[in-house]
C-alpha positions, 0 to 999 in steps of 0.5 A: 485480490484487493486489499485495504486497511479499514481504520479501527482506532489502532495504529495499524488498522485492521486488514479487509479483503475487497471485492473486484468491484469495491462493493463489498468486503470482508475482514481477513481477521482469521488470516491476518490483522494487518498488511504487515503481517501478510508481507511478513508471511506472504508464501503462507499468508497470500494463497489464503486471502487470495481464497477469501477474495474467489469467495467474496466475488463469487458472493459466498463470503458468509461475514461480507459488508458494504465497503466503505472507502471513507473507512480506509488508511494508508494501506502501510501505516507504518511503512518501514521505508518509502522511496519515491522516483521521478518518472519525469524532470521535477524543477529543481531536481535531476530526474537522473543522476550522473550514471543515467539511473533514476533519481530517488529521494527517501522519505520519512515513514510517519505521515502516511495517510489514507485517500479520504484522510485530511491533509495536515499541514504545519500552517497556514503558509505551507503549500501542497504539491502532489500528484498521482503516483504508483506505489509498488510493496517489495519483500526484502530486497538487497541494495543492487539486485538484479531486475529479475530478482526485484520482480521477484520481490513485488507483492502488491501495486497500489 
């Protein structure tokens, strides 16, 4: 199942199903407007888009439309929380701390963008780093839980 978060002058944007192949998509508006939603309700919400999605790939969606990539936002727009770890030795930072646990580095929520999106930057004199990445979006999960219990609370990659 592939989802996206089509613009639509909200803060949140509005909620599509995407097709395997990225050709077409459907708005998922009779299950849930936002992908926050789906993560608030996921046990009820998920196996109902995930219907949506067999429909779509079999070409059976009645309300189907080309997909627009150039259309989409940051998936999250209002992340609650986003933490980013290094998978490799940064200049200047320790990939590791002390107890041999990869380092993290918490990030405000507010600037999330989609792919297409411009990138804004405070002036001219500002450089940008960046680089590609995998993002994974968890249910709640207690500080210190255990492996299983954090593969348990994965919902989606991105």
């Amino acid at each position: 199942m592939k989802l996206a978060t089509y613009k639509d002058g909200s803060r949140d944007g509005q909620l599509v199903v995407v097709s395997r192949d990225l050709s077409t998509a459907h708005y998922a508006t009779g299950i849930a407007g936002t992908l926050q939603q789906v993560l608030d309700d996921w046990n009820f919400i998920a196996p109902q888009l995930q219907d949506l999605s067999v429909t779509l790939n079999q070409g059976k969606a009645r309300h189907a439309f080309p997909f627009d990539p150039q259309m989409c936002m940051a998936p999250l727009p209002r992340a609650y929380q986003w933490v980013t770890f290094d998978s490799y030795p940064h200049p200047g930072r320790a990939a590791v701390d002390d107890g041999g646990h990869a380092s993290g580095q918490q990030r405000p929520s507010d600037d999330l963008r989609g792919a297409a999106d411009a990138l804004r930057l405070p002036g001219p004199d500002w450089a940008a780093d960046f680089g590609a990445g995998v993002a994974v979006v968890i249910d709640d999960l207690p500080a210190g839980a255990t492996a299983h219990r954090a593969l348990e609370a994965v919902r989606l990659l991105t």
